[in-house]
Gaussian input, Z-matrix of N, CA and C with variables (Angstrom, degrees):
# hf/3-21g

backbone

0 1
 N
 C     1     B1
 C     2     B2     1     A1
 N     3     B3     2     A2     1     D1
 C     4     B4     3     A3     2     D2
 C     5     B5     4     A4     3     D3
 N     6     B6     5     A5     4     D4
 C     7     B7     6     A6     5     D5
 C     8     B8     7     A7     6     D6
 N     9     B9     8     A8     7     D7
 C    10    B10     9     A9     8     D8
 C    11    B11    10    A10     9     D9
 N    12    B12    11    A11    10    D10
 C    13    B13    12    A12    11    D11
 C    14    B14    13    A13    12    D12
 N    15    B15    14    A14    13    D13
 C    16    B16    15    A15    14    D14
 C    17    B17    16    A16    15    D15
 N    18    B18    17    A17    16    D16
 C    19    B19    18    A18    17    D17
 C    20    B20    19    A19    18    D18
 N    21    B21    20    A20    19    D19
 C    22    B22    21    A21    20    D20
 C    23    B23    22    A22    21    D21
 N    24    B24    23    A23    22    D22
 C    25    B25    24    A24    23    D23
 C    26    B26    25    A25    24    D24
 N    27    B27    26    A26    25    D25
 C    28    B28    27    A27    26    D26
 C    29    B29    28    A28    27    D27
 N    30    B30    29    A29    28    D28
 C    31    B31    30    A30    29    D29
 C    32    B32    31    A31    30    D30
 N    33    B33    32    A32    31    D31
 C    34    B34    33    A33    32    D32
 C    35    B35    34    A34    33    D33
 N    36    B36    35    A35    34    D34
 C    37    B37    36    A36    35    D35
 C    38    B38    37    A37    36    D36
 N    39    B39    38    A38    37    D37
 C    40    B40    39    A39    38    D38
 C    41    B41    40    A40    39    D39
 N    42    B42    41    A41    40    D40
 C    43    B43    42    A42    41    D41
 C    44    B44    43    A43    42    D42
 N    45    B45    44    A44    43    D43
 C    46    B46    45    A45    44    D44
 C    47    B47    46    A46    45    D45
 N    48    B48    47    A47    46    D46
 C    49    B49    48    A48    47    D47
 C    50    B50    49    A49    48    D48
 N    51    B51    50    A50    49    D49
 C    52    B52    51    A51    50    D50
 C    53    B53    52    A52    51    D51
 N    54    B54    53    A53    52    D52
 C    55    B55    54    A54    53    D53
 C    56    B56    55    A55    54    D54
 N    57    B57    56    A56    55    D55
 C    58    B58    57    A57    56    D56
 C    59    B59    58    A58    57    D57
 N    60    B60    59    A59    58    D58
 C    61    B61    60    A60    59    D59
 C    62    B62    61    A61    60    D60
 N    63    B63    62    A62    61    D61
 C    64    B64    63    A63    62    D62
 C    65    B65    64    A64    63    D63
 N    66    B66    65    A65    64    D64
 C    67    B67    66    A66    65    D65
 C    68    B68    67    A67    66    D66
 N    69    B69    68    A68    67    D67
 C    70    B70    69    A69    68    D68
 C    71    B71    70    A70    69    D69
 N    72    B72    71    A71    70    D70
 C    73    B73    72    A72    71    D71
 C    74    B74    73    A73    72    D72
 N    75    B75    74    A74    73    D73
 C    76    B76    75    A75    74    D74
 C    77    B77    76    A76    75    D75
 N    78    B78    77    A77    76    D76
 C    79    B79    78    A78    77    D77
 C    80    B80    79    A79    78    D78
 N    81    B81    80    A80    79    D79
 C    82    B82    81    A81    80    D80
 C    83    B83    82    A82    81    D81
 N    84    B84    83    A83    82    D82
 C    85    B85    84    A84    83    D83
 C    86    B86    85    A85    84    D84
 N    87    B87    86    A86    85    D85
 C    88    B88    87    A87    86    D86
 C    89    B89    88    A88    87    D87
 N    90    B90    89    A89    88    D88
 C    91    B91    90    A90    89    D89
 C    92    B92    91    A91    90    D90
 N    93    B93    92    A92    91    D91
 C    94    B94    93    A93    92    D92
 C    95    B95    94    A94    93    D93
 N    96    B96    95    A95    94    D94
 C    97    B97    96    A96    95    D95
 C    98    B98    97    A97    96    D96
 N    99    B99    98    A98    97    D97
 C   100   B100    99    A99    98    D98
 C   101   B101   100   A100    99    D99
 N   102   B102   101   A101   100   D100
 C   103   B103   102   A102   101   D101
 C   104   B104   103   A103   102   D102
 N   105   B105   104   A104   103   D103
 C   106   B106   105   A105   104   D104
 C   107   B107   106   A106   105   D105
 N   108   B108   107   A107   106   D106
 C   109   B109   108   A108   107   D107
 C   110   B110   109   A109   108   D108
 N   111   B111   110   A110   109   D109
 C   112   B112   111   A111   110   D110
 C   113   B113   112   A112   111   D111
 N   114   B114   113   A113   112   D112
 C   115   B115   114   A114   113   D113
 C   116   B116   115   A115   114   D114
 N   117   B117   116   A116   115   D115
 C   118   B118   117   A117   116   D116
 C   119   B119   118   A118   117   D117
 N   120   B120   119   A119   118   D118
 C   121   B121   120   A120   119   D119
 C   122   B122   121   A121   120   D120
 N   123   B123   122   A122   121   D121
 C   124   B124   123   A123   122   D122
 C   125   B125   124   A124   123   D123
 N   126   B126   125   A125   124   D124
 C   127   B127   126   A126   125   D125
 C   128   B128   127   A127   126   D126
 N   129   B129   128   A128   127   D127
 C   130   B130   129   A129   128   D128
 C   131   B131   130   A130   129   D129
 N   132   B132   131   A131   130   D130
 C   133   B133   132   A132   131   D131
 C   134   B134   133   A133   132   D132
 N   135   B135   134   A134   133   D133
 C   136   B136   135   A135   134   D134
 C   137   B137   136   A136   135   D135
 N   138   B138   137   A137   136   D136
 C   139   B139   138   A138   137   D137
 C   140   B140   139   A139   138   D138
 N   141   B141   140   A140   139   D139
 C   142   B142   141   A141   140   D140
 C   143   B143   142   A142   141   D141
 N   144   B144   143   A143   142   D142
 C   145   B145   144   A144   143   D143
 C   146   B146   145   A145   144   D144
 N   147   B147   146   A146   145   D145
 C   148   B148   147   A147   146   D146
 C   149   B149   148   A148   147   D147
 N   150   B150   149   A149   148   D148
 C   151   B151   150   A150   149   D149
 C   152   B152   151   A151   150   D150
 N   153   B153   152   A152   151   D151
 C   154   B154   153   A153   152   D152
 C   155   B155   154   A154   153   D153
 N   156   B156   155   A155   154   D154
 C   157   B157   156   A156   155   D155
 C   158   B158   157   A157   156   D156
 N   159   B159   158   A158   157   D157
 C   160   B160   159   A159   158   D158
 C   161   B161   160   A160   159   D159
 N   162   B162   161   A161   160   D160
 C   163   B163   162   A162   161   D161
 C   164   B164   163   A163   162   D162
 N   165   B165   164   A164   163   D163
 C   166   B166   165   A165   164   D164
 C   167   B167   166   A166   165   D165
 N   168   B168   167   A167   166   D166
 C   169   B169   168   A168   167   D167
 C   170   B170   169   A169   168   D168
 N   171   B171   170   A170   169   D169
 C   172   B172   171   A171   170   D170
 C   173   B173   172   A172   171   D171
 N   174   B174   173   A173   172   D172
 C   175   B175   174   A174   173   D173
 C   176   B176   175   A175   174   D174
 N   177   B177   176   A176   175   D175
 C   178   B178   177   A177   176   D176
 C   179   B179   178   A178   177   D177
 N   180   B180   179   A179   178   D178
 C   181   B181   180   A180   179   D179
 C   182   B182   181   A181   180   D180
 N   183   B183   182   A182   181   D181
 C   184   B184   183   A183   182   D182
 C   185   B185   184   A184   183   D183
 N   186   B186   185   A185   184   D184
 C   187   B187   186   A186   185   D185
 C   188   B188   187   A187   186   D186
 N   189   B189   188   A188   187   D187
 C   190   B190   189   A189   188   D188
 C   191   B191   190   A190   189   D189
 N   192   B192   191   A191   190   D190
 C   193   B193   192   A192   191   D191
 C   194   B194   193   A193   192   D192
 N   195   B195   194   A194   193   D193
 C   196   B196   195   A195   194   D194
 C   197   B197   196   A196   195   D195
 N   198   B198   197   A197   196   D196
 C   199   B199   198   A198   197   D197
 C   200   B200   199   A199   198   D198
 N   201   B201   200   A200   199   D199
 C   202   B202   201   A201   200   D200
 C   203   B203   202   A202   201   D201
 N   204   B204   203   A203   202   D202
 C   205   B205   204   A204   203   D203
 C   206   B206   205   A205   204   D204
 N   207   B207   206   A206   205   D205
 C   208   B208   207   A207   206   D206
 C   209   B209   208   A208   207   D207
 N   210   B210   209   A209   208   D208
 C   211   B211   210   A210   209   D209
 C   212   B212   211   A211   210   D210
 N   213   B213   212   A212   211   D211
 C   214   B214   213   A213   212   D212
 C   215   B215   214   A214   213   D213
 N   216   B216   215   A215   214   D214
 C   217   B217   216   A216   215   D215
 C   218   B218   217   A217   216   D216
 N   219   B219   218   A218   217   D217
 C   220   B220   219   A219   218   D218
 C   221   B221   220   A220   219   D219
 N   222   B222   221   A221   220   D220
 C   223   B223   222   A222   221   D221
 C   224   B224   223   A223   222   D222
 N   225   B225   224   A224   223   D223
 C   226   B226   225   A225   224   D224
 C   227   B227   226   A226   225   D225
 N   228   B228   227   A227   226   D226
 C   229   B229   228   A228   227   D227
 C   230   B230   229   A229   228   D228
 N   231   B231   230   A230   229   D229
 C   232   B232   231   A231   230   D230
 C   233   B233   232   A232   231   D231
 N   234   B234   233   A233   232   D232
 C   235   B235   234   A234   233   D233
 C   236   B236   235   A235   234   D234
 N   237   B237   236   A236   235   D235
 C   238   B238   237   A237   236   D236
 C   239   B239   238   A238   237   D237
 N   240   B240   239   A239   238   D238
 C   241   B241   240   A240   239   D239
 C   242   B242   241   A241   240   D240
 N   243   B243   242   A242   241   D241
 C   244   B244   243   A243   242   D242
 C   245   B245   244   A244   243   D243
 N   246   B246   245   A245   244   D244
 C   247   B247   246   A246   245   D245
 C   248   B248   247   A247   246   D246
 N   249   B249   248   A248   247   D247
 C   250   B250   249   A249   248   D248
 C   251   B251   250   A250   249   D249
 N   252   B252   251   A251   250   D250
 C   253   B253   252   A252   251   D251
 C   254   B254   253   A253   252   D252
 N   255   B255   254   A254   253   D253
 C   256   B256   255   A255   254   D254
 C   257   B257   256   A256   255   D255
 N   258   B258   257   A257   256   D256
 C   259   B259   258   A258   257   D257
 C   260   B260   259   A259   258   D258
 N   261   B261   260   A260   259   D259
 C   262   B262   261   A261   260   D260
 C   263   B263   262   A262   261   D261
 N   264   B264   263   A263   262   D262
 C   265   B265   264   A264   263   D263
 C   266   B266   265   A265   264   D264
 N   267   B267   266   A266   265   D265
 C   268   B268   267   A267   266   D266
 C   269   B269   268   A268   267   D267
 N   270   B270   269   A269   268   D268
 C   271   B271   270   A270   269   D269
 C   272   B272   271   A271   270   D270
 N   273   B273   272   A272   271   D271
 C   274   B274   273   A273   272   D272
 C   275   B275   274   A274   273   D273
 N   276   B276   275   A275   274   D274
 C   277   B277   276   A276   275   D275
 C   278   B278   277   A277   276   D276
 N   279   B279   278   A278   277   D277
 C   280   B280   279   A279   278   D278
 C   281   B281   280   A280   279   D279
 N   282   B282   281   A281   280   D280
 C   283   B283   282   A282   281   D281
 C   284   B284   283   A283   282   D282
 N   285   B285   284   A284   283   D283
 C   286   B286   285   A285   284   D284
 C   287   B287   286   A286   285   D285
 N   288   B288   287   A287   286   D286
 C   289   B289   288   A288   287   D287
 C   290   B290   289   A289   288   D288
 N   291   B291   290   A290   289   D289
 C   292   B292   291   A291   290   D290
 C   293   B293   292   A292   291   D291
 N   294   B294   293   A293   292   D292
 C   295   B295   294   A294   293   D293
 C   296   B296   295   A295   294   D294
 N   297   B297   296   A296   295   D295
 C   298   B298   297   A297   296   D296
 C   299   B299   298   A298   297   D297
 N   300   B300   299   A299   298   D298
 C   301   B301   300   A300   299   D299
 C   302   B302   301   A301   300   D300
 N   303   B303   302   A302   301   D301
 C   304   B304   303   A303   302   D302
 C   305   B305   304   A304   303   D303
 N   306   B306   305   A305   304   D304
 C   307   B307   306   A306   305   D305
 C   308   B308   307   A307   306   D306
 N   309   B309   308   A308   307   D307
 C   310   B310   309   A309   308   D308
 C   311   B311   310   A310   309   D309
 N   312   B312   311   A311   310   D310
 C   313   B313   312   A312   311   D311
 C   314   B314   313   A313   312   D312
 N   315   B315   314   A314   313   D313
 C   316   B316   315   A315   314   D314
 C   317   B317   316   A316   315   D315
 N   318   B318   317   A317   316   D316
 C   319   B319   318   A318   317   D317
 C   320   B320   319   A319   318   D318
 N   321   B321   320   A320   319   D319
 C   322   B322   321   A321   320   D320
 C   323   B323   322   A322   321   D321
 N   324   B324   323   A323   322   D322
 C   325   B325   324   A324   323   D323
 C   326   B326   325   A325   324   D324
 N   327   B327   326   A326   325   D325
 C   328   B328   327   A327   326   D326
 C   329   B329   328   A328   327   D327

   B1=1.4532
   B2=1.5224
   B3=1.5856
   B4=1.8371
   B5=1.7626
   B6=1.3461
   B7=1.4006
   B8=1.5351
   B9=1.5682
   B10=1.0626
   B11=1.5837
   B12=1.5014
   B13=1.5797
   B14=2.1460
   B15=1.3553
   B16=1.6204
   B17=1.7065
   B18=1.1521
   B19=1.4910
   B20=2.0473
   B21=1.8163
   B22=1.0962
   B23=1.4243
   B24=1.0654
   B25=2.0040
   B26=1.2498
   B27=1.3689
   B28=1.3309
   B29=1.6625
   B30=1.6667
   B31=1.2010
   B32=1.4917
   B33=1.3496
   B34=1.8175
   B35=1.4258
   B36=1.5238
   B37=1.5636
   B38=1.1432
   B39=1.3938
   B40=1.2881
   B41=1.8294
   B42=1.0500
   B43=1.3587
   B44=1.4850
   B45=1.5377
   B46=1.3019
   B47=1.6022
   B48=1.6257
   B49=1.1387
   B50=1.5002
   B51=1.9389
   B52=1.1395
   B53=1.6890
   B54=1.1691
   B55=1.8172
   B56=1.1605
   B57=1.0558
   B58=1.7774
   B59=1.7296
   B60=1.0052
   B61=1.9665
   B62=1.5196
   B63=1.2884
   B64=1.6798
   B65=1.6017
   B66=1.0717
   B67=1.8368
   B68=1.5763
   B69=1.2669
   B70=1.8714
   B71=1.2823
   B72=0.7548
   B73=1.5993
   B74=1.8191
   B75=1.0881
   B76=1.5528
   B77=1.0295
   B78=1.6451
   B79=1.5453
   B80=1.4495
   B81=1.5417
   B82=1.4402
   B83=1.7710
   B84=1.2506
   B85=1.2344
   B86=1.6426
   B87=0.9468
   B88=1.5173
   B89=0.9589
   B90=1.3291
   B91=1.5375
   B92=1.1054
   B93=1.5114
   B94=1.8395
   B95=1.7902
   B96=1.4640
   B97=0.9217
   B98=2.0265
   B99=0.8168
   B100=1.4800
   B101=1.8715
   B102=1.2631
   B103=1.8955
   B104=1.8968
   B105=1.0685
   B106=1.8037
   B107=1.2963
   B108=1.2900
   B109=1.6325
   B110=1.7859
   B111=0.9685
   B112=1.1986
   B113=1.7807
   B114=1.2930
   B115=1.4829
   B116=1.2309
   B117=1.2514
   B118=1.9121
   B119=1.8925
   B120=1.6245
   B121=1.2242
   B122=1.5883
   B123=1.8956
   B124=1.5435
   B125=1.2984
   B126=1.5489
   B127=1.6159
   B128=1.7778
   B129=1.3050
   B130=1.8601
   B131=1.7887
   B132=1.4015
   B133=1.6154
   B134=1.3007
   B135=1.4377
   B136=1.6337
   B137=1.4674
   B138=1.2331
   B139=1.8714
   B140=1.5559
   B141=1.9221
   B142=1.7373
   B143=1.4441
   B144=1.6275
   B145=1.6962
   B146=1.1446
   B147=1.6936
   B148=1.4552
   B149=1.8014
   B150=0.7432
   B151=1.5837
   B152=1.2097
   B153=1.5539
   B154=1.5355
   B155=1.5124
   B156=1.4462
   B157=1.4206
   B158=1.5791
   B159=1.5291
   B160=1.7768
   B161=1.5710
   B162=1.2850
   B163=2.0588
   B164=1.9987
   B165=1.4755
   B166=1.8544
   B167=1.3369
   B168=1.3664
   B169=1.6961
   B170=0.9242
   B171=1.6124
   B172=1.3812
   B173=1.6357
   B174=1.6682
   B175=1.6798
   B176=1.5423
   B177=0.8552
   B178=1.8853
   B179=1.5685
   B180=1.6149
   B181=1.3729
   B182=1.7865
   B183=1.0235
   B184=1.6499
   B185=1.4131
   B186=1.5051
   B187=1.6976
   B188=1.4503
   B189=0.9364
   B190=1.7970
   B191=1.5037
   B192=1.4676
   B193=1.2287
   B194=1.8456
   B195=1.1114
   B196=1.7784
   B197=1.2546
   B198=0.9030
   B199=1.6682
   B200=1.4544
   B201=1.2511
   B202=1.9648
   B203=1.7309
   B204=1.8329
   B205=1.7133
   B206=1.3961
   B207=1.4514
   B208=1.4209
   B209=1.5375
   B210=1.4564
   B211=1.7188
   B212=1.8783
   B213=1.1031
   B214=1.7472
   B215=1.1355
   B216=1.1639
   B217=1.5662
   B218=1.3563
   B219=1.9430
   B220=1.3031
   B221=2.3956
   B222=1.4203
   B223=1.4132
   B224=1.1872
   B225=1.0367
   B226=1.5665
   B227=1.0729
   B228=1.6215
   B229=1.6720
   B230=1.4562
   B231=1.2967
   B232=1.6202
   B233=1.2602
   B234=1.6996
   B235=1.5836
   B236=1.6914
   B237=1.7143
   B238=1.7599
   B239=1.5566
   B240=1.4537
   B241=1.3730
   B242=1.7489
   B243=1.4330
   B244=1.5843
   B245=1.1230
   B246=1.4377
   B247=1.4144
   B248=1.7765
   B249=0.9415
   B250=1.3102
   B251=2.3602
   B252=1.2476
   B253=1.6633
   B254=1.7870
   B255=1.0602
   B256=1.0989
   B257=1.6928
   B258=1.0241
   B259=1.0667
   B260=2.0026
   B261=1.5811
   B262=1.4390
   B263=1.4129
   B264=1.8307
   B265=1.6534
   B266=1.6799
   B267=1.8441
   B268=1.4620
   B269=1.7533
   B270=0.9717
   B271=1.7575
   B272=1.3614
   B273=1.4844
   B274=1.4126
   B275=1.5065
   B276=1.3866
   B277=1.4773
   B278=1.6898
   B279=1.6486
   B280=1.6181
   B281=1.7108
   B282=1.2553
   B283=1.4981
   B284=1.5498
   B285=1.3276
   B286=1.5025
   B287=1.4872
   B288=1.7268
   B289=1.2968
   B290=1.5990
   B291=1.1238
   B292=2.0997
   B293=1.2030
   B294=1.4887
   B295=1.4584
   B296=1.1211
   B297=1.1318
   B298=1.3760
   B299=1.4070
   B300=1.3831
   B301=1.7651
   B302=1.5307
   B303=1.5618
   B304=1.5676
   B305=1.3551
   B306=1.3745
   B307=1.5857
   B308=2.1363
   B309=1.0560
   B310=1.9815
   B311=1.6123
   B312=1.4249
   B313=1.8709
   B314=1.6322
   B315=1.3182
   B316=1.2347
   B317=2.0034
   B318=1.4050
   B319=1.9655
   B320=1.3131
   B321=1.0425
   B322=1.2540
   B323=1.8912
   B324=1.0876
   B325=0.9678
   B326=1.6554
   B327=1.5585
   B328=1.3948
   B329=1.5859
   A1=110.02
   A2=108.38
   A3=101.02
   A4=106.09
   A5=113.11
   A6=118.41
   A7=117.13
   A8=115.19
   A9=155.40
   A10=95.02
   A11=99.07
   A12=134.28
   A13=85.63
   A14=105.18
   A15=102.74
   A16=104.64
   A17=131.84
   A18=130.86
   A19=96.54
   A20=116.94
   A21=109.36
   A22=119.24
   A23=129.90
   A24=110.31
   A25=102.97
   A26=143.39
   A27=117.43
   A28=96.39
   A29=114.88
   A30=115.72
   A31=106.00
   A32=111.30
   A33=122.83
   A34=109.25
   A35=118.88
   A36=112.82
   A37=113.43
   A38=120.24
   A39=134.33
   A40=111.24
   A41=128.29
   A42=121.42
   A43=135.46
   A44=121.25
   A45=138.62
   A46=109.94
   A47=115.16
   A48=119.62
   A49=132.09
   A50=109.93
   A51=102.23
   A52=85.02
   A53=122.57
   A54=127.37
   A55=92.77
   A56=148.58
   A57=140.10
   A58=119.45
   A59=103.36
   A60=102.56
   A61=83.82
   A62=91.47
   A63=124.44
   A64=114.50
   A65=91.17
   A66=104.20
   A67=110.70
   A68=94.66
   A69=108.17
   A70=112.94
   A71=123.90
   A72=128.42
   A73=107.05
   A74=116.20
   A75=135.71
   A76=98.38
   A77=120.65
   A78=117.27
   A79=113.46
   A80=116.92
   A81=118.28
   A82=110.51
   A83=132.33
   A84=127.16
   A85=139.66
   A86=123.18
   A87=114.07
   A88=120.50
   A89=136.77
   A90=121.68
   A91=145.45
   A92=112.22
   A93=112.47
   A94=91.00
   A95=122.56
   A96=152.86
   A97=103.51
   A98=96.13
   A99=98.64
   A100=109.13
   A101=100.32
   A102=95.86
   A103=89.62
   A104=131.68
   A105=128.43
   A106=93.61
   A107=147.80
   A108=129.60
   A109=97.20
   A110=120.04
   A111=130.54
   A112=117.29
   A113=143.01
   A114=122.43
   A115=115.09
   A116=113.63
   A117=114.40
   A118=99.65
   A119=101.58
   A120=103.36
   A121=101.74
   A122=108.23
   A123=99.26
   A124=109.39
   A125=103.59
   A126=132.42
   A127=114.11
   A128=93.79
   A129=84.88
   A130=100.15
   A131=80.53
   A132=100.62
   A133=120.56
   A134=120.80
   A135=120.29
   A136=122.98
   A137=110.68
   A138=101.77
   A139=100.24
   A140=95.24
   A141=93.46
   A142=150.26
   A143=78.03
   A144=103.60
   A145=108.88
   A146=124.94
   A147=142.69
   A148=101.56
   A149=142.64
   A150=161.95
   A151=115.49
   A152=125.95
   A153=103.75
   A154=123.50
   A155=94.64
   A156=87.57
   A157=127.21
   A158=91.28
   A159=107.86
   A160=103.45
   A161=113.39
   A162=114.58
   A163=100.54
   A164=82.98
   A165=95.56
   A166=108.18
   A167=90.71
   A168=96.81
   A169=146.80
   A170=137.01
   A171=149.53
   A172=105.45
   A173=109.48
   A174=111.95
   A175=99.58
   A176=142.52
   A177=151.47
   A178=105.69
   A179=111.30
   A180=93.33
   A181=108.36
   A182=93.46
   A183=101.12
   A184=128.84
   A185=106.64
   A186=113.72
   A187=101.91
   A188=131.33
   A189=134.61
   A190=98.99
   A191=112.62
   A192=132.58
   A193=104.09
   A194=104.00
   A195=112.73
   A196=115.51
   A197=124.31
   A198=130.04
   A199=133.55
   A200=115.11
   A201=110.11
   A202=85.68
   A203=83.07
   A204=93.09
   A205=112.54
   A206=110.09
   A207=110.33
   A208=132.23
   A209=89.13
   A210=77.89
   A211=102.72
   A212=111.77
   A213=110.09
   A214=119.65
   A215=133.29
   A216=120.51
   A217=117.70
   A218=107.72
   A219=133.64
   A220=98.13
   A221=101.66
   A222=87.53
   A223=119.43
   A224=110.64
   A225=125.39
   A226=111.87
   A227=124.44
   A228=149.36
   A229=91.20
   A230=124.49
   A231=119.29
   A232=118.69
   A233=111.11
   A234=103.55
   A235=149.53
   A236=73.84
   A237=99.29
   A238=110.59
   A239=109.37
   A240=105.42
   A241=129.21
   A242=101.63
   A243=104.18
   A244=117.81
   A245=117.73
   A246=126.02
   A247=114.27
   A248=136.93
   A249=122.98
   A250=86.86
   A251=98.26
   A252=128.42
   A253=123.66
   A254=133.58
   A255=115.00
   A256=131.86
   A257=127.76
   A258=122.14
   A259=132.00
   A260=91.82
   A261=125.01
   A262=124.85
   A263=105.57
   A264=114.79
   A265=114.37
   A266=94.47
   A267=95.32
   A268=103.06
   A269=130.74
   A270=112.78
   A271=112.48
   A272=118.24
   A273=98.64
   A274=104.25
   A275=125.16
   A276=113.80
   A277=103.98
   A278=98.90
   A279=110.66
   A280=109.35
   A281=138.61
   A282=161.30
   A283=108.15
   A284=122.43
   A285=125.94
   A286=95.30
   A287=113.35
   A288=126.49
   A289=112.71
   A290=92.09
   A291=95.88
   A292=123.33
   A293=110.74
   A294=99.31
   A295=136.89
   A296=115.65
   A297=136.02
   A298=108.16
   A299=127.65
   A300=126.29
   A301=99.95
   A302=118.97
   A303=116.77
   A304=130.07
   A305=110.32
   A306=120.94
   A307=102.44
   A308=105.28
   A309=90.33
   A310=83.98
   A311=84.70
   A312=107.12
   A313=97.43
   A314=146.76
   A315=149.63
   A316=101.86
   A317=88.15
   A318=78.99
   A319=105.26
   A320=131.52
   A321=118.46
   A322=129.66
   A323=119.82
   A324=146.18
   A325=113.10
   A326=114.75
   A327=135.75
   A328=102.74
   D1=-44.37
   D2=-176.00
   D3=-57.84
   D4=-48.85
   D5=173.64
   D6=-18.99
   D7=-66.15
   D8=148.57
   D9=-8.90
   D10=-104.77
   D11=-162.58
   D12=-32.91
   D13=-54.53
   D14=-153.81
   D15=-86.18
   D16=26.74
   D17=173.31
   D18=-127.75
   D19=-44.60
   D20=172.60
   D21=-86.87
   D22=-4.88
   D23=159.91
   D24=-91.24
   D25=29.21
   D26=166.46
   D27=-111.36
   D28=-11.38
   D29=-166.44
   D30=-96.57
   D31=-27.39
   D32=160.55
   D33=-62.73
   D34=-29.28
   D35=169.15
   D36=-53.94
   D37=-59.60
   D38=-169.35
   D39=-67.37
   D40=-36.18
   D41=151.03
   D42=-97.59
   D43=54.55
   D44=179.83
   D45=-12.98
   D46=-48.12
   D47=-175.05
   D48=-81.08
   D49=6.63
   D50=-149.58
   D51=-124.68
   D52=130.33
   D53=-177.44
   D54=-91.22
   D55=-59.28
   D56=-163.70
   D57=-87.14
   D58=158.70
   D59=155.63
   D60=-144.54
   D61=147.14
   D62=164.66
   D63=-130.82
   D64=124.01
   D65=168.18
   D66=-134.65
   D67=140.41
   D68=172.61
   D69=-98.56
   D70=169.89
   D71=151.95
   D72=-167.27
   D73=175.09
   D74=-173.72
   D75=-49.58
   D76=144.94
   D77=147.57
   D78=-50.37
   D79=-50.26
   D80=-169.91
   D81=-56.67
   D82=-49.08
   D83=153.61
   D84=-2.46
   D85=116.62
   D86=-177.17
   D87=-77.87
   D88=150.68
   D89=162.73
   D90=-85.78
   D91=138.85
   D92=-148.11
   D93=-80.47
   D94=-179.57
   D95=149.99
   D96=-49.92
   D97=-68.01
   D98=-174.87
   D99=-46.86
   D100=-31.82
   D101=-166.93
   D102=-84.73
   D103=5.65
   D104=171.85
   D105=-71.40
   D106=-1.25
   D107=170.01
   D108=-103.30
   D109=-29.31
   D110=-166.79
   D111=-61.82
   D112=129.94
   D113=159.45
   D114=-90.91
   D115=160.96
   D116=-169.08
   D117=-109.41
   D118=120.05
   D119=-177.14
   D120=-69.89
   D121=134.33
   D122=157.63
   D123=-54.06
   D124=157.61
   D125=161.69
   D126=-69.44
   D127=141.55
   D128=-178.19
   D129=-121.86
   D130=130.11
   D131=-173.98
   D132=-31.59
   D133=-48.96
   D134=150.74
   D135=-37.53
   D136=-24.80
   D137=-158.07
   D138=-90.54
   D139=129.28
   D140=146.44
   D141=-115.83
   D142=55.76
   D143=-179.01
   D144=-84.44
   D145=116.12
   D146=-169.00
   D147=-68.85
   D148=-33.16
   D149=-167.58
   D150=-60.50
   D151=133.02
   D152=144.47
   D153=-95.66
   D154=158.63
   D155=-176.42
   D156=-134.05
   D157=138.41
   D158=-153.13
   D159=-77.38
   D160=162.29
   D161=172.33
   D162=-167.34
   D163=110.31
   D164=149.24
   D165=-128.65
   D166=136.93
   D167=135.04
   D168=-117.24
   D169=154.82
   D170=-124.77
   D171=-70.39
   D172=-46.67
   D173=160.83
   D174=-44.34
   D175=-90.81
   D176=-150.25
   D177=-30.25
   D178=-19.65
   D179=174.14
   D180=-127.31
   D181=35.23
   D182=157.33
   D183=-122.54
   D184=23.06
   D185=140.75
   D186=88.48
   D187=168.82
   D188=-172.65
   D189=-77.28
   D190=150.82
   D191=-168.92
   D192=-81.40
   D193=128.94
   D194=168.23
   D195=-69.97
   D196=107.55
   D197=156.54
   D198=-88.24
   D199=112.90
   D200=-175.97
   D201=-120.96
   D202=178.96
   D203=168.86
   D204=-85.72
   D205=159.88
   D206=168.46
   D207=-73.39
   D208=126.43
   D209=-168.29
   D210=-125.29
   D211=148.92
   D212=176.25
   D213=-15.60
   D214=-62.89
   D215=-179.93
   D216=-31.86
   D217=-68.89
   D218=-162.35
   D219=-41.66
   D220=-22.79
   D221=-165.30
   D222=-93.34
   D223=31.76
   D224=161.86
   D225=-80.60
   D226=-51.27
   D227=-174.82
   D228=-56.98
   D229=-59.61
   D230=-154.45
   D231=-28.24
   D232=-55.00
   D233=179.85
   D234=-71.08
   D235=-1.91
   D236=161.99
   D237=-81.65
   D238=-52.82
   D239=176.58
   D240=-72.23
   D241=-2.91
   D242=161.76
   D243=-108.84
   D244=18.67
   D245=170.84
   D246=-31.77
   D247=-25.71
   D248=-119.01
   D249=-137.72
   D250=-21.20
   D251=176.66
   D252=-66.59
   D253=100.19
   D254=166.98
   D255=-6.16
   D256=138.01
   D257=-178.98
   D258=-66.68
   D259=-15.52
   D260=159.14
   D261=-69.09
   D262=-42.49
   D263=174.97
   D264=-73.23
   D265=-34.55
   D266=-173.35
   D267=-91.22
   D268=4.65
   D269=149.94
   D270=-85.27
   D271=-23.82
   D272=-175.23
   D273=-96.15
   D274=17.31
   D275=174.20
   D276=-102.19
   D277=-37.50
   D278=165.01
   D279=-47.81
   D280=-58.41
   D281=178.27
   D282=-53.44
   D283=-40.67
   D284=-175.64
   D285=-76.02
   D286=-68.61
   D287=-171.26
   D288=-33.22
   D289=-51.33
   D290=177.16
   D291=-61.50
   D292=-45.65
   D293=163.83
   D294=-71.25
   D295=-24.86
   D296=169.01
   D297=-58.74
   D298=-37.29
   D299=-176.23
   D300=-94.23
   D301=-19.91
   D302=158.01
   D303=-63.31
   D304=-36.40
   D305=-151.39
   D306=-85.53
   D307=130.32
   D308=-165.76
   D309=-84.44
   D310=170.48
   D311=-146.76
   D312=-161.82
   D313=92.78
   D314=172.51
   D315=-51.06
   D316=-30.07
   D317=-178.33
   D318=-112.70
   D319=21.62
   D320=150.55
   D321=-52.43
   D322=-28.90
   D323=-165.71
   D324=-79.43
   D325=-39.64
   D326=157.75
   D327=-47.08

């Protein structure tokens, strides 16, 4: 997979705009090291494409997401990261979050 990971993010650098790479190659072909990040699209019974065919995307090789608690700093970020939310969802996620980094909490800290 590192093999992988360190030849395709430098090539996702270079195309900012592009979320996938796809490569085919032969059934007869072996498989490289590099296609272990890759999933192999099934074949569709119609198709007479001789090939298999490879698919990542650019998330898949940046590793599982970190999760901590929210703490004051982080709520500055929020309204970037609710970009995407009604403007109703993102006050009340802005509104929860605060109290939530107000309210004392013995496990917060875990």
């Amino acid at each position: 997979q590192t093999q992988g990971a360190d030849f395709l993010l430098p090539a996702f650098c270079m195309y900012p705009d592009k979320d996938y790479c796809v490569i085919t190659q032969p059934h007869t072909s072996a498989q490289t090291p590099l296609l272990a990040a890759f999933s192999v699209v099934p074949p569709q019974a119609v198709s007479t494409f001789g090939h298999v065919l490879y698919l990542v995307h650019r998330c898949a090789l940046s590793g599982p997401p970190i999760v901590k608690v929210c703490q004051e700093p982080d709520l500055e970020h929020l309204p970037w990261l609710a970009r995407a939310l009604d403007d109703d969802s993102c006050e009340d996620l802005l509104t929860t979050a605060k109290e939530f980094v107000k309210a004392p909490d013995v496990n917060k800290d875990k």
